[in-house]
C-alpha positions in Angstrom: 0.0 0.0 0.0 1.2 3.6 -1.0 1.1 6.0 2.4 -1.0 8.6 3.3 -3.3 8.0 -1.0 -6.7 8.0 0.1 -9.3 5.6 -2.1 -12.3 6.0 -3.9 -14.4 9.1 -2.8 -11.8 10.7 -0.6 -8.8 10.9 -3.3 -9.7 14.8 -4.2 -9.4 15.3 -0.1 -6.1 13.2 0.0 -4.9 15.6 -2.8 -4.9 18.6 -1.0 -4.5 16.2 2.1 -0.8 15.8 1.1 0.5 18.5 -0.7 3.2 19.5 2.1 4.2 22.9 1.6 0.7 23.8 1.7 0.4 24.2 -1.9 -3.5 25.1 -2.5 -3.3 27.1 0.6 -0.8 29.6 -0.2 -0.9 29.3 -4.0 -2.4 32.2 -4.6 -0.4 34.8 -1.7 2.5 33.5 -3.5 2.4 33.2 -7.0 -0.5 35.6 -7.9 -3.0 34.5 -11.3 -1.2 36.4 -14.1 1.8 37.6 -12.2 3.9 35.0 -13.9 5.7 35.9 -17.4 7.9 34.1 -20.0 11.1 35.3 -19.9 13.1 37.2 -23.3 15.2 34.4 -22.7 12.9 31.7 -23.4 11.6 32.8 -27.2 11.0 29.0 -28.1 8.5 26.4 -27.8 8.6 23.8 -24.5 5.4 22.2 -24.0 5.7 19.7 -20.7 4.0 16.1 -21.2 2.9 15.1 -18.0 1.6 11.7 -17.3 2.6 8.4 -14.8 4.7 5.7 -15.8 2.9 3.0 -18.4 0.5 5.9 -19.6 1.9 5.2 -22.8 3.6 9.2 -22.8 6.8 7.9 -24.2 5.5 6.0 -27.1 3.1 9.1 -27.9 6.0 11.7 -28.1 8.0 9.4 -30.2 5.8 9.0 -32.7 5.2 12.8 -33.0 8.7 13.5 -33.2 8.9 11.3 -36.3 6.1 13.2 -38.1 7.6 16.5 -37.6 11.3 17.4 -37.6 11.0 20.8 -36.3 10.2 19.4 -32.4 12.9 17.8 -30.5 12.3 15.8 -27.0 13.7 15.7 -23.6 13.2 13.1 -21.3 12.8 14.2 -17.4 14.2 11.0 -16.5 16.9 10.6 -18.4 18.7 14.3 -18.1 18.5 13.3 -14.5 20.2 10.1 -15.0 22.9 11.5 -17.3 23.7 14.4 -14.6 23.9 12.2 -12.1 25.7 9.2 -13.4 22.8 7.2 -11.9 20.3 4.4 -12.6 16.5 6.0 -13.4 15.4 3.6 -11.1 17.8 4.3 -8.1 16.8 8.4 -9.0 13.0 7.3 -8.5 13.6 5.8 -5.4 15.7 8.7 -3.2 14.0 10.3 -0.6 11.1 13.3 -1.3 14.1 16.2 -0.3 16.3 13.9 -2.5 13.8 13.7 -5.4 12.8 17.6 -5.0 16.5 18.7 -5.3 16.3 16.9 -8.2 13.5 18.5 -9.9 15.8 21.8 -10.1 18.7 19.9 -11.7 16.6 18.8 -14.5 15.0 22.4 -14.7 18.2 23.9 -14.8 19.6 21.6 -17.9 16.4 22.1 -19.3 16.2 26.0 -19.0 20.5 25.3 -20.6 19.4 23.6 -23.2 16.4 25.8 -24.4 19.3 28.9 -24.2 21.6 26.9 -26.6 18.9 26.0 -29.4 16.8 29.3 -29.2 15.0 28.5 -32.4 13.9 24.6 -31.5 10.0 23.6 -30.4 11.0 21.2 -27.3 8.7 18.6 -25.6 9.5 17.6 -22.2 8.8 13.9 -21.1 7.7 14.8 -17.3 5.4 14.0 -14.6 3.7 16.2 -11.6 4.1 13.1 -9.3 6.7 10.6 -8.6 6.2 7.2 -7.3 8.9 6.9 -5.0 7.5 3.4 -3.3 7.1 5.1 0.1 4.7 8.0 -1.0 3.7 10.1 -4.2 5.5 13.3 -4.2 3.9 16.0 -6.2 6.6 18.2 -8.1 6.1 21.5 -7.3 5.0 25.2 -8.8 8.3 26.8 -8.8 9.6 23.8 -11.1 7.7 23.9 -13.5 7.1 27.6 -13.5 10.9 28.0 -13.9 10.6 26.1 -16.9 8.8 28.7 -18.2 6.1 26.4 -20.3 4.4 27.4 -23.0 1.8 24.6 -22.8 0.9 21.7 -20.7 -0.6 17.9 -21.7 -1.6 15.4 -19.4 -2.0 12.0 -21.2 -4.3 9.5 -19.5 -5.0 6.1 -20.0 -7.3 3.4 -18.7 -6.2 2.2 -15.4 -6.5 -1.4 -16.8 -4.5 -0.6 -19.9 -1.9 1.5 -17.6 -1.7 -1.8 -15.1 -0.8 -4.3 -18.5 1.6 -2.0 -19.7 3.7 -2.1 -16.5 3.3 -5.8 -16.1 4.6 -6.6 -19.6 8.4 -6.6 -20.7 9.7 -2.7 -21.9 13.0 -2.8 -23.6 14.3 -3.8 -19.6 12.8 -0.5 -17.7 11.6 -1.2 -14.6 8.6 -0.1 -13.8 6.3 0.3 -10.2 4.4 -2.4 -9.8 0.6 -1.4 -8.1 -2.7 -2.7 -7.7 -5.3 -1.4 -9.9 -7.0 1.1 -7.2 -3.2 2.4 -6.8 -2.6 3.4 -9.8 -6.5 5.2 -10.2 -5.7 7.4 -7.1 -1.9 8.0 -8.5 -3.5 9.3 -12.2 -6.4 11.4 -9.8 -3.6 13.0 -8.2 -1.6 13.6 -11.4 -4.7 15.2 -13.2 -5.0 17.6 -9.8 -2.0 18.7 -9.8 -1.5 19.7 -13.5 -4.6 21.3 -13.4 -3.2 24.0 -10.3 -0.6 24.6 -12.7 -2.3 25.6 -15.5 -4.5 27.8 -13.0 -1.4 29.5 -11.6 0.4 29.8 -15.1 -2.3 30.9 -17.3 -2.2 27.8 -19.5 -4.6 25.8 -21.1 -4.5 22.1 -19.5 -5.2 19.5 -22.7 -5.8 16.2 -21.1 -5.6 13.8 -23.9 -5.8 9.5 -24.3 -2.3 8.3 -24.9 -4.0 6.5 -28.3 -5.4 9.7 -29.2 -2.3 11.3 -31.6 -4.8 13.8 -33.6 -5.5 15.3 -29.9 -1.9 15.7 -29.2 -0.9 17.3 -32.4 -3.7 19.9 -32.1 -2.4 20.8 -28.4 1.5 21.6 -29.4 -0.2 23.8 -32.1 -1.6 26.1 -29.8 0.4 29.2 -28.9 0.0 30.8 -25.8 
């Protein structure tokens, strides 16, 4: 069992249950609707792909990059990995304050990298929570704000078909293994938290099937 997720009718109240720093609380005495602004820096396209592991995210982005050469991707997980001269799975399992230094590392490299290839549309292979095996920790605001997005997508999937996908073989990634009602509550709390930051950045949220690649295309063509 994960600590402190909440099932069936009570996972919108564990949401706000366990965001630590008080996230909904002060959202708004902090980081004020409209108050946040792209950069001159950061002319380019970087729209974040959230979504939890076996979603089918990966696979999705990949197959968009192929049908257009002007995009280029960035895994979350692996710019960690490569900084860090660690195994993805070893990085997934660190302690929250661990994992949450972590989160600024990749925004860092990503913010680099964005600097370097001004005129490239990036995608970012994320997520807003990380299964950690001890507890789901929600990556915060300032992360993601830092990255300066200029749109968000959440790709869901069936709980069932999410559950398969982790259970069958992946070119060797390991992947969490949950029950079924686990892995609802985790893609509940994803959805919640992508949608505060869309609230607080002024984006548009496109939550999208992982089959659904017409749905996808027509999110990375909006402009904010």
């Amino acid at each position: 069992m994960l600590s402190g997720i909440s099932r069936g009718p009570a996972v919108r109240r564990s949401v706000l249950a366990n965001l630590g720093l008080d996230f909904f609380a002060h959202l708004h005495k902090v980081i004020p609707l409209g108050a946040l602004h792209r950069s001159e820096a950061m002319s380019n396209v970087l729209a974040c792909v959230f979504g939890i592991s076996g979603v089918g995210k990966t696979s999705l982005i990949q197959t968009f990059i192929q049908r257009n050469a002007e995009w280029r991707t960035l895994s979350a997980s692996a710019l960690l990995s490569t900084l860090t001269r660690s195994a993805p799975e070893q990085l997934r399992t660190l302690g929250r304050h661990a994992i949450l230094a972590n989160q600024k590392l990749i925004a860092t490299e990503v913010n680099r990298l964005r600097q370097q290839r001004p005129s490239t549309n990036w995608l970012l292979d994320a997520h807003s929570v990380i299964d950690n095996d001890q507890q789901l920790i929600q990556v915060p605001l300032e992360i993601i704000s830092s990255l300066e997005p200029t749109s968000l997508v959440l790709v869901q999937d069936l709980p069932e078909q999410i559950l398969h996908r982790r259970a069958s073989a992946d070119n060797g990634r390991v992947r969490p293994r949950r029950k079924l009602e686990d892995i609802r509550s985790e893609q509940a709390l994803a959805e919640t938290v992508c949608r505060s930051y869309a609230q607080a950045l002024g984006l548009e949220l496109a939550i999208i099937t992982s089959a659904d690649h017409s749905a996808f295309e027509r999110a990375l063509r909006v402009r904010p």
